[in-house]
C-alpha positions in Angstrom: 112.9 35.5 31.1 116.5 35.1 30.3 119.0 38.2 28.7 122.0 37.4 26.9 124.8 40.0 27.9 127.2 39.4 24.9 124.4 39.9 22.4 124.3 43.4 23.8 126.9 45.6 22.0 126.2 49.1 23.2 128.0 49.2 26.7 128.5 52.4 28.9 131.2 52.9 31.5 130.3 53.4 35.0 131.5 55.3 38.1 131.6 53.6 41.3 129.1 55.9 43.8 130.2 56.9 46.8 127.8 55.8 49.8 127.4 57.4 53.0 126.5 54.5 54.8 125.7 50.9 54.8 123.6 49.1 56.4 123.0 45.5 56.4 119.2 45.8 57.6 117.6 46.9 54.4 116.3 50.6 54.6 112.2 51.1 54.2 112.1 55.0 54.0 114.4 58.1 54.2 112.9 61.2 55.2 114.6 64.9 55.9 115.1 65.8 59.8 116.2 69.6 58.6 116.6 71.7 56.0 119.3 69.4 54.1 122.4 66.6 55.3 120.5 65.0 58.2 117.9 62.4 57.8 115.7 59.5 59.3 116.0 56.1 58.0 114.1 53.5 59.0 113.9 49.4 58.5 112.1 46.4 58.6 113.9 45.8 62.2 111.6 48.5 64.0 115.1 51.1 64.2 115.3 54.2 63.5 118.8 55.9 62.8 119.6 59.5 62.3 122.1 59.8 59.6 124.3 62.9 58.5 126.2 63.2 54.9 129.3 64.0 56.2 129.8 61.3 58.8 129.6 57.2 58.0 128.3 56.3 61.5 124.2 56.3 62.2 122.9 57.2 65.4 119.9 55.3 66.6 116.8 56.8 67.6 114.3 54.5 68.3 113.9 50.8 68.2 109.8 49.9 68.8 109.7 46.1 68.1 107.6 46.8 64.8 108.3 46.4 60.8 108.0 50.4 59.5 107.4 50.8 56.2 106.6 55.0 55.9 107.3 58.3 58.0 106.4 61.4 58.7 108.3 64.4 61.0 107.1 67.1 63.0 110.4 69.0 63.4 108.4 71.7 66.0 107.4 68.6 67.9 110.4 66.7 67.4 108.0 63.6 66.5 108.0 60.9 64.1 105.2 59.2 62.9 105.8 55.1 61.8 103.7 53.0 59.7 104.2 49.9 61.0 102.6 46.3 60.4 101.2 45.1 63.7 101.4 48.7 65.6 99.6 51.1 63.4 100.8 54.5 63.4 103.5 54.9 66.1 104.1 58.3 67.1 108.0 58.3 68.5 109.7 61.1 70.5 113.1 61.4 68.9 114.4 62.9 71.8 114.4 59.7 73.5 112.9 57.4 71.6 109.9 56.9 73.8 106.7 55.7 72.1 103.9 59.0 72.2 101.1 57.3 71.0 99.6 54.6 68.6 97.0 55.2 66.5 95.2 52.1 65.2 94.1 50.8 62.2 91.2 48.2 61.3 92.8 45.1 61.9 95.3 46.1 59.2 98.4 47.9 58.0 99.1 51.0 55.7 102.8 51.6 54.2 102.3 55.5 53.4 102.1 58.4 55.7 100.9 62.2 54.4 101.4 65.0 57.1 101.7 68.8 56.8 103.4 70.0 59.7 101.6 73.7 59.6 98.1 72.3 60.1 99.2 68.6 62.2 97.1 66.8 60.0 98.4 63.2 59.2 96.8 60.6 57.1 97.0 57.7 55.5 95.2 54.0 54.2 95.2 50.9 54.9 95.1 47.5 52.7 91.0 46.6 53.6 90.1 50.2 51.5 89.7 52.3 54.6 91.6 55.6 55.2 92.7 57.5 57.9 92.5 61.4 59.0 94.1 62.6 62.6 94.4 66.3 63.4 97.8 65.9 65.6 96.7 69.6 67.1 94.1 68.6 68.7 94.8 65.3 70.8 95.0 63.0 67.2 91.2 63.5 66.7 89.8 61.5 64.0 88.4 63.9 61.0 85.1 62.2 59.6 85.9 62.3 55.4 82.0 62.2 53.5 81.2 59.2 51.5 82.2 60.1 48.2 85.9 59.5 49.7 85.4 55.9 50.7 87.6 54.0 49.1 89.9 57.0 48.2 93.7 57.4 49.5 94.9 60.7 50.9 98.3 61.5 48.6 98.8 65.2 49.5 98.2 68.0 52.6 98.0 71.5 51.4 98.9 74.4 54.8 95.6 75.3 53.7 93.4 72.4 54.7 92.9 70.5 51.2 93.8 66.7 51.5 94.5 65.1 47.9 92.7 62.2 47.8 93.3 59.3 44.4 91.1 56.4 43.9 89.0 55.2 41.2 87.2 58.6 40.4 90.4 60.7 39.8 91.7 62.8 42.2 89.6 64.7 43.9 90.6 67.4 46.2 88.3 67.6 49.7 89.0 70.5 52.7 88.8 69.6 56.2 87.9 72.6 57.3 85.2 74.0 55.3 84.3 70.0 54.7 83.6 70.8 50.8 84.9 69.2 48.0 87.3 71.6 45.9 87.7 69.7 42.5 87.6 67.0 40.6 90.0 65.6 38.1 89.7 62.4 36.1 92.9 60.2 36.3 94.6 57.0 35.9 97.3 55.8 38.0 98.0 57.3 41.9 98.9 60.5 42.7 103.0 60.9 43.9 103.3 64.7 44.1 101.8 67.7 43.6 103.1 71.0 42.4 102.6 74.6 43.4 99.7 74.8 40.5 98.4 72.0 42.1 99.2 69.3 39.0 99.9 66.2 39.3 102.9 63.3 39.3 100.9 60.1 38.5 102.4 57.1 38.6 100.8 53.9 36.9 103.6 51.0 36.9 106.4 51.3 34.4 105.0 55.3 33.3 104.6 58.1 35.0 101.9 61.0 33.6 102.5 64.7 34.4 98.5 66.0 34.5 97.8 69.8 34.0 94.6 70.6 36.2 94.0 74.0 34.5 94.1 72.1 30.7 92.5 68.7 32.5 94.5 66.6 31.1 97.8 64.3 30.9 100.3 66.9 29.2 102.9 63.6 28.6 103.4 60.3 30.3 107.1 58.6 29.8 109.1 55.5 30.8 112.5 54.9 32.2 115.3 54.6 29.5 116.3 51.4 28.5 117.7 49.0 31.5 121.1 49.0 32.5 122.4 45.6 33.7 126.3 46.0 35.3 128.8 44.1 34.5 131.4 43.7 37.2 134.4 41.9 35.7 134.1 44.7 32.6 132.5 47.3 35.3 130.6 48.5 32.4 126.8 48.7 32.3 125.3 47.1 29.0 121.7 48.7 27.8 118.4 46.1 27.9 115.4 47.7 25.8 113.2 46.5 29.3 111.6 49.1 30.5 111.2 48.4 34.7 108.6 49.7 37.0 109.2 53.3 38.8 108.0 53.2 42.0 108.5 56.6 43.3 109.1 60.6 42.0 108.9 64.3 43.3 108.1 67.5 41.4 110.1 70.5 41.9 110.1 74.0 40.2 111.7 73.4 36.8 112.3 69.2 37.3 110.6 65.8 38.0 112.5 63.3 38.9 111.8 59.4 39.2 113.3 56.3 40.3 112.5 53.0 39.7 113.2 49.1 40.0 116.4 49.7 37.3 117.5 50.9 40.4 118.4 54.6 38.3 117.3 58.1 39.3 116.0 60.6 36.2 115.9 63.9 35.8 112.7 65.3 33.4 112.0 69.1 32.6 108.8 69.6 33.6 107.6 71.4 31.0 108.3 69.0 28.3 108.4 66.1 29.4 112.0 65.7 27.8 115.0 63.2 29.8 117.6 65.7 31.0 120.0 62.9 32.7 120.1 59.4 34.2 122.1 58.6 37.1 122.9 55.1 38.1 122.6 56.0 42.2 122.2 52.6 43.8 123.1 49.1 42.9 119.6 47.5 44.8 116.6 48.4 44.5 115.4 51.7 45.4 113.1 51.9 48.1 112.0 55.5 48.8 113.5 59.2 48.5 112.9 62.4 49.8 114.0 66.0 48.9 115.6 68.8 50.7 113.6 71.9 51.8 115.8 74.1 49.6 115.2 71.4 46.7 118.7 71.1 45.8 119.3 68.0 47.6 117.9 64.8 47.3 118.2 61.6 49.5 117.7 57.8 48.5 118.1 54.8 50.5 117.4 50.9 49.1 116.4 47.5 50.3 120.1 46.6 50.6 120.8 48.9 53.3 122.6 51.9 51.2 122.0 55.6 51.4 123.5 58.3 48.9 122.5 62.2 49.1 122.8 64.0 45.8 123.8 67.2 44.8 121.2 68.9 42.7 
């Protein structure tokens, strides 16, 4: 495929971001160590670095000899848990950086972690179909899933006990302490998020589907706006009608927002479905984000080692 910039006439100016870091180790996942400013980043390397808005240094935490590609933190524990390719789940003490535990996988790896820190329960799946349930209370005991879940990926943890599971049924919503299935909803995609009226962010390459489990049924599904492609000796942007891939997104009260391969972060009301802003935030490819606990910050880091925290 080959895109002829002059033939483009619409062009947009475009503000040069201010980073809070760089890195030249790409960056695999960001996740929040408090309530907002300080976060975990983590890389292909095996490190771990503790990074704080208002400083351009990173403090390293860990370094376990292991490509991560996911985490999850247990702020009460002061843990960290590391997908990783050869190692499966490494449990790190970010105190010193000592390895806890490892938790192993099938002769395999898994790139995504889910963990609710009320109830210690941390899963995730792995690339041969299997998946993977620890209660971290309770000495990382495995928690037997029934058969209708084989093949299924846990998504979400509810304080409550339900684990969101997606796969090719749907989603379907199973309790690990009254081992019952709660419901059932047929979807397409994989699940990214969940609400506090337990719908849906489902993601399904270059659309993502807001589902409405009281109505079950997709209220809207929408795409990224058309690709911006800089310029640097104009350091304008011109607009592509290619729609790219979004590869990640989080609901909030009032807001989705997505980010994709366009290397762009939107803004969607909830309710509609409508495009409140687009925000040019990296200039490589995005490679995960988190949100604050007070859900008016939001954190993205990319594969060419950058990190930006934006205001919401």
């Amino acid at each position: 495929m080959s895109i002829i910039l002059w033939s483009c006439k619409q062009e947009v100016s475009i503000k040069k971001g201010r980073f809070t870091a760089v890195n030249p180790v790409s960056y695999t996942d960001v996740i929040y160590k408090g309530d907002r400013d300080t976060v975990f980043v983590s890389g292909f390397d095996g490190k771990i670095h503790e990074i704080i808005k208002s400083e351009t240094k990173q403090q390293q935490i860990a370094a376990i000899g292991d490509e991560i590609y996911a985490m999850a933190y247990d702020k009460r524990k002061s843990r960290l848990y590391a997908a990783t390719l050869n190692s499966g789940i490494v449990v790190v003490n970010t105190k010193d950086g000592s390895v806890v535990k490892q938790l192993h996988l099938k002769n395999t790896w898994a790139k995504q972690l889910t963990y609710n820190s009320h109830n210690g329960i941390l899963a995730t799946y792995d690339f041969k179909g299997s998946h993977y349930v620890w209660n971290t209370n309770e000495d990382f005991n495995a928690i037997e899933t029934p058969k209708v879940l084989q093949g299924t990926h846990p998504r979400y943890i509810r304080d409550n006990g339900d684990i969101f599971f997606d796969g090719k049924q749907g989603v379907i919503v199973w309790n690990y302490k009254t081992k019952t299935i709660i419901q059932k909803n047929k979807t397409s995609g994989h699940l990214i998020d969940v609400d506090n009226q337990n719908n849906y962010l489902m993601l399904s390459g270059k659309e993502f589907s807001f589902f409405d489990t009281k109505a079950d049924s997709i209220m809207y599904s929408q795409q990224h706006p058309d690709w911006s492609i800089y310029v640097a000796d104009k350091d304008t942007t011109v607009k592509v009608p290619l729609h790219l891939e979004i590869i990640s997104g989080i609901i909030t009260t009032n807001t989705i927002y997505t980010c994709g391969l366009d290397k762009s972060l939107c803004q969607w009301d909830k309710k509609s479905g409508e495009l409140i802003s687009t925000y040019t935030v990296l200039k490589n490819t995005p490679s995960a984000m988190d949100i604050a606990k007070d859900k008016r910050q939001l954190v993205i880091v990319d594969l060419g080692g950058n990190i930006q925290f934006k205001e919401l």
